[in-house]
C-alpha positions as CSV (number, residue, x, y, z in Angstrom):
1,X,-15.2,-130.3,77.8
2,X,-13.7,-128.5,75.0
3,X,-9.9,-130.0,74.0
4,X,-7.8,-127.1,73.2
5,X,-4.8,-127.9,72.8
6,X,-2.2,-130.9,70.9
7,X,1.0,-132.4,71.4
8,X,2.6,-133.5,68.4
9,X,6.0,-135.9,69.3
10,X,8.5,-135.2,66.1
11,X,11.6,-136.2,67.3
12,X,12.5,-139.5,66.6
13,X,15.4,-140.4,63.9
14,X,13.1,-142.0,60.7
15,X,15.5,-144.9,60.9
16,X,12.8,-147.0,59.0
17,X,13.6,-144.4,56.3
18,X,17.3,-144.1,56.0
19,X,18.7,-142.5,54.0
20,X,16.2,-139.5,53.1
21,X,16.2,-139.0,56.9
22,X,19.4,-138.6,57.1
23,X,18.7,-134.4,56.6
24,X,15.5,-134.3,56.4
25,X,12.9,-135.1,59.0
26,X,10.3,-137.6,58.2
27,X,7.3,-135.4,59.2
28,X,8.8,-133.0,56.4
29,X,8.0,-135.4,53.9
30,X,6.0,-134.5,51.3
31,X,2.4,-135.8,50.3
32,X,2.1,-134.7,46.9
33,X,2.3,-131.0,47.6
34,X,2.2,-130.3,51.1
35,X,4.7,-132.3,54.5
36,X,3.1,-135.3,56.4
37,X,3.2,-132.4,59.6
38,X,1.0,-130.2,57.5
39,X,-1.8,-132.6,57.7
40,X,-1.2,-133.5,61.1
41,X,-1.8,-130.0,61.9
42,X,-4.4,-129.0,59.8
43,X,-6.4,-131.8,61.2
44,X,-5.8,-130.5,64.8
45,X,-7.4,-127.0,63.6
46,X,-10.1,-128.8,62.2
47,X,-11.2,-130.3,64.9
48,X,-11.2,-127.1,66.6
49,X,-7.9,-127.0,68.8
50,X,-6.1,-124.1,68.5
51,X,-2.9,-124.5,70.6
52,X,-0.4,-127.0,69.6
53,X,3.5,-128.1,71.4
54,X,5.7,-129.8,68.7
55,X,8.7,-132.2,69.8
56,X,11.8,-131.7,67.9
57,X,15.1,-132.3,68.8
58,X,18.5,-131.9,67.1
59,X,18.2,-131.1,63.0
60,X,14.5,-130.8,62.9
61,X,14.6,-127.1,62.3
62,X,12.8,-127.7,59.2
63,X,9.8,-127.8,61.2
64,X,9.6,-124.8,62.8
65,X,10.9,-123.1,59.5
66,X,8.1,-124.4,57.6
67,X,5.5,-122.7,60.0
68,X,7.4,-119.3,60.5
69,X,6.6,-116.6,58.3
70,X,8.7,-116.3,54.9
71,X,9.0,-112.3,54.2
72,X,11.2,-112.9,51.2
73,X,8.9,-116.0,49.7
74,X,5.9,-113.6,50.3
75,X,7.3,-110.7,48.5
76,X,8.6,-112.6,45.6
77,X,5.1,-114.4,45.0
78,X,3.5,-110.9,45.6
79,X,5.8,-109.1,42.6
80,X,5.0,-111.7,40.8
81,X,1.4,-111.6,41.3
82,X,1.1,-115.2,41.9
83,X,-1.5,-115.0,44.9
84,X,-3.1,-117.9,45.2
85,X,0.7,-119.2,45.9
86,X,0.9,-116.3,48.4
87,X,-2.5,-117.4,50.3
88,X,-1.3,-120.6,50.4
89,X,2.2,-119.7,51.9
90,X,0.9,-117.1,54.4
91,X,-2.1,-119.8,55.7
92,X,0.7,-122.1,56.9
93,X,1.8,-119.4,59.3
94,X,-2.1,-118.4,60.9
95,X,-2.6,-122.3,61.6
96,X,-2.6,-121.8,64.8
97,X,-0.6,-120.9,68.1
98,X,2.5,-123.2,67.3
99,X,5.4,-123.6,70.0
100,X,8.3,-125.9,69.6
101,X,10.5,-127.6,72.2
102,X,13.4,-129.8,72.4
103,X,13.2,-133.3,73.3
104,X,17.5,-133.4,74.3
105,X,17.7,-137.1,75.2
106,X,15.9,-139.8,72.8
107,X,14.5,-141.8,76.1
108,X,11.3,-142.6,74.1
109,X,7.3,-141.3,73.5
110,X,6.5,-141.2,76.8
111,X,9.7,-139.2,77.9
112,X,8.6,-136.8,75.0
113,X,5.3,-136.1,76.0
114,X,6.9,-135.4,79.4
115,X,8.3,-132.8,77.8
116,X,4.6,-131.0,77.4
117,X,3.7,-131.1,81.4
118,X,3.9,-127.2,81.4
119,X,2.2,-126.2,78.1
120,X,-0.6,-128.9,79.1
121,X,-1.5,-127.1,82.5
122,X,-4.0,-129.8,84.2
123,X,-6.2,-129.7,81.1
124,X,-7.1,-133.3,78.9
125,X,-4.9,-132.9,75.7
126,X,-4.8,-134.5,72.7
127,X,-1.4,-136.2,71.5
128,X,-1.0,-137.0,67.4
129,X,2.1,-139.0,66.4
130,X,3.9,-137.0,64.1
131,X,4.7,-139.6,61.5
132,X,0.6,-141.0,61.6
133,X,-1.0,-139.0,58.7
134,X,-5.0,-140.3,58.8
135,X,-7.4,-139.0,56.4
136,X,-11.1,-139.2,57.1
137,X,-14.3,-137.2,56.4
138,X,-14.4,-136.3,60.2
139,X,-10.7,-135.5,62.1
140,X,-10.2,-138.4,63.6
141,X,-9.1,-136.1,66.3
142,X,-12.4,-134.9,66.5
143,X,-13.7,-138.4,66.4
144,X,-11.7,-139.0,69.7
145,X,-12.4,-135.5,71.0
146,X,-16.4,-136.0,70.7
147,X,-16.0,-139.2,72.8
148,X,-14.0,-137.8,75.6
149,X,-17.1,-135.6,76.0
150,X,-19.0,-138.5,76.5
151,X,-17.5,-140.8,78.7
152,X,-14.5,-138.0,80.5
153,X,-12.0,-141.0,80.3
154,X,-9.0,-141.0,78.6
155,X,-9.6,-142.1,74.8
156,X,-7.2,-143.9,72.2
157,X,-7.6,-144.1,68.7
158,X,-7.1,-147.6,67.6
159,X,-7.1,-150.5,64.5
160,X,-7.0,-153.7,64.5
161,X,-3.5,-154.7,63.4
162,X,-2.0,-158.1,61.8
163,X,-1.1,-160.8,63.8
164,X,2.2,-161.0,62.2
165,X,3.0,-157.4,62.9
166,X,1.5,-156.9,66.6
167,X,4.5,-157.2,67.9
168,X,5.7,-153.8,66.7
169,X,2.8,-152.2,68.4
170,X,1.0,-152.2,71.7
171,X,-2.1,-155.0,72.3
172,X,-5.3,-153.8,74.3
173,X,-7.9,-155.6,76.0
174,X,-10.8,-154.4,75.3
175,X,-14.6,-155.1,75.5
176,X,-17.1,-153.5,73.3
177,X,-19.6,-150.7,74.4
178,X,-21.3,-150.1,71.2
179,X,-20.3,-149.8,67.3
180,X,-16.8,-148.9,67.3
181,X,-16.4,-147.8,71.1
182,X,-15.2,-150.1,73.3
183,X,-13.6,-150.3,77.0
184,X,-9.9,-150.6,77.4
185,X,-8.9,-151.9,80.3
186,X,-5.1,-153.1,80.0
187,X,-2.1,-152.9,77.6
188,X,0.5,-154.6,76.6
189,X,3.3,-152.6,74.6
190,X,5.1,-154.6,71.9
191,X,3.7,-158.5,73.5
192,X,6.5,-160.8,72.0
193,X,5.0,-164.0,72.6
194,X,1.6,-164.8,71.5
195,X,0.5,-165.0,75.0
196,X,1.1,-161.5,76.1
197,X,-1.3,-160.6,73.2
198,X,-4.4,-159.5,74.6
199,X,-6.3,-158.6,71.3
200,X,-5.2,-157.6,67.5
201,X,-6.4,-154.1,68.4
202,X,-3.5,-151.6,68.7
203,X,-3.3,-148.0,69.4
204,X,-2.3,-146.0,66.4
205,X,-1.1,-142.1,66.2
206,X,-4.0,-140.6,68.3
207,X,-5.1,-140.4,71.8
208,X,-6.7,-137.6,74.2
209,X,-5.2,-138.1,77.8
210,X,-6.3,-136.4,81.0
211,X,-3.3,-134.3,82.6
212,X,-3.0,-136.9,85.5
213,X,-0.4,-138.8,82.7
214,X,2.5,-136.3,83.4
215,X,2.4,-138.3,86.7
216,X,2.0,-141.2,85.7
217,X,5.0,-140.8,83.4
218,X,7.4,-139.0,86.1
219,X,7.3,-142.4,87.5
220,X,7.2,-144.8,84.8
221,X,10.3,-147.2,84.4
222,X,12.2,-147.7,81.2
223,X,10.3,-150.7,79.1
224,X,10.5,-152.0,75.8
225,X,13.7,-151.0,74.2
226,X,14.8,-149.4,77.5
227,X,12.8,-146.8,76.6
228,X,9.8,-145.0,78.8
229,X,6.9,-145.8,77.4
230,X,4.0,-143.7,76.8
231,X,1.8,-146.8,76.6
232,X,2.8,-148.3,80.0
233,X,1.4,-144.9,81.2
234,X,-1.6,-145.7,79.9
235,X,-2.1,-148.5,80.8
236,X,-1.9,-147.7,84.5
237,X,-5.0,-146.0,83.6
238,X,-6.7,-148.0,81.8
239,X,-6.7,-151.0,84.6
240,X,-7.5,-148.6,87.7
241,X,-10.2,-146.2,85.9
242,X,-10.6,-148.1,82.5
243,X,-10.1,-146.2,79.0
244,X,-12.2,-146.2,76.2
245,X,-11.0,-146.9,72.4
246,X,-12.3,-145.5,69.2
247,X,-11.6,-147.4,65.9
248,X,-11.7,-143.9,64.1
249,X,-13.6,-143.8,60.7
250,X,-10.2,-143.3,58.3
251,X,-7.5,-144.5,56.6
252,X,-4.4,-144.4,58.0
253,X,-0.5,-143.5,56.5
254,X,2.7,-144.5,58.8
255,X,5.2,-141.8,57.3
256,X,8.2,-144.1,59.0
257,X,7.5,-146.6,56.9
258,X,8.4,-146.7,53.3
259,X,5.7,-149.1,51.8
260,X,3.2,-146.4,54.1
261,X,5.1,-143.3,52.1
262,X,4.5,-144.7,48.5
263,X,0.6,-145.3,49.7
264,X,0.1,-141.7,50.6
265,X,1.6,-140.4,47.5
266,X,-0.4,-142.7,45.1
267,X,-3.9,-142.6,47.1
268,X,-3.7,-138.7,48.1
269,X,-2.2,-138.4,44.3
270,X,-5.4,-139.9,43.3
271,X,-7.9,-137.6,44.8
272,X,-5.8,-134.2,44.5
273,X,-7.3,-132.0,42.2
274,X,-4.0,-131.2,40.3
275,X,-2.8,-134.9,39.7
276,X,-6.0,-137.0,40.3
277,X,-6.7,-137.9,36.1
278,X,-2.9,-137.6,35.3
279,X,-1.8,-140.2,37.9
280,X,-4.3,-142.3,37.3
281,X,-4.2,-142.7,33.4
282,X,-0.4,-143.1,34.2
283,X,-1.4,-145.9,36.9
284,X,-3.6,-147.4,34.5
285,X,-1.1,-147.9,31.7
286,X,1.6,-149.0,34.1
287,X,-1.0,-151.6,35.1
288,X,-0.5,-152.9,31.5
289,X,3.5,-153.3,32.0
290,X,3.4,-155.5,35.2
């Protein structure tokens, strides 16, 4: 079955990141040339989706701006003759068919996903964190995509994750099937003690869910932080049918976090084709300072 359409959750403060988020919306943040929901986007469209429902809320109109057509940007760079700008500018605007809604009370992921029950319809969807920018040779959309195909189960993207830092994430259990494909069949969002961890593996910033979730999630209970949990959702799931997890092919950036922001910009820096050899003759000789 073909996955045609995306949910994108962008409404949550950047807290991590005070005080550039103060204004300006994480997802806005550049990486190098182009803002973390750019990418997010464009690897939606590559993997072949061509609806997508982004989750604002108060002060993100920054978002929708930067997808909207710019009349008076376009005719400037047109005077001007500078059209490769003007490509650029106007691709933004054909991405795809882009809607935006408010998420009006911060109650948590799962309360914003709610938020997509009547753009979804009862067709499988994919959700992509809007701070979780991944860059692979294959979407790893697509990479989730291809194996909801396969199995028709629900399908989270995951990583194994420190054991120091598991408690900021969720903890699966999970069995292998083959390579990099395993079976989920429980969850455990943030486990605090060592014995509600049921495996390093945590899902990060992509997962195609069946519509059944909306619900699932009409009835889920506040849970950690008093918030409603999109992973406790799950997680029903994944004990009465079972899941399956990818670890995608890709490296991951976490945009809420500032060590994850200066790792984006130096890495994606490096390969750029404007900055790639400057950057890294300037990296080089900073090397020799340290």
């Amino acid at each position: 079955m073909k996955i045609k359409k995306a949910v994108i959750p962008a409404a949550g403060f950047g807290t991590r990141v005070l005080p550039a988020t103060k204004n300006m919306p994480k997802e806005m943040f550049p990486i190098v040339d182009k803002p973390t929901i750019q990418f997010i986007v464009e690897e939606a469209v590559a993997a072949g989706i061509t609806d997508i429902l982004i989750i604002t809320n108060r002060g993100k109109d920054l978002i929708e701006d930067h997808f909207d057509k710019s009349p008076e940007l376009e005719s400037l760079l047109e005077r001007g003759g500078k059209t490769e700008f003007l490509e650029t500018v106007r691709k933004i605007s054909d991405l795809a068919n882009i809607s935006f809604i408010r998420q009006k009370e911060m109650k948590g992921l799962g309360h914003a996903v709610l938020k997509a029950k009547s753009f979804v319809g009862d067709e499988p969807f994919a959700v992509m964190y809007g701070d979780g920018v991944i860059v692979s040779e294959t979407p790893c959309i697509k990479q989730l995509i291809d194996c909801y195909g396969e199995y028709g189960e629900g399908v989270v993207g995951v990583k194994k994750v420190d054991a120091k830092d598991i408690h900021k994430y969720g903890s699966l259990k999970v069995e292998n099937f083959h390579d990099n494909v395993f079976k989920c069949t429980d969850m455990k969002e943030k486990p605090q003690t060592p014995e509600e961890v049921l495996s390093l593996y945590s899902i990060l910033d992509r997962c195609v869910l069946p519509a059944k979730i909306f619900d699932i999630l009409e009835r889920t209970a506040p849970g950690a932080g008093g918030e409603i949990q999109l992973t406790d959702a799950m997680r029903e799931i994944a004990v009465t049918e079972g899941m399956v997890a990818v670890e995608f092919e890709g490296k991951r950036y976490d945009m809420g976090n500032k060590f994850g922001i200066l790792q984006a910009q130096i890495e994606v820096g490096l390969k750029h084709p404007e900055t790639g050899d400057q950057l890294k003759e300037y990296i080089k000789n900073l090397a020799k300072t340290l």
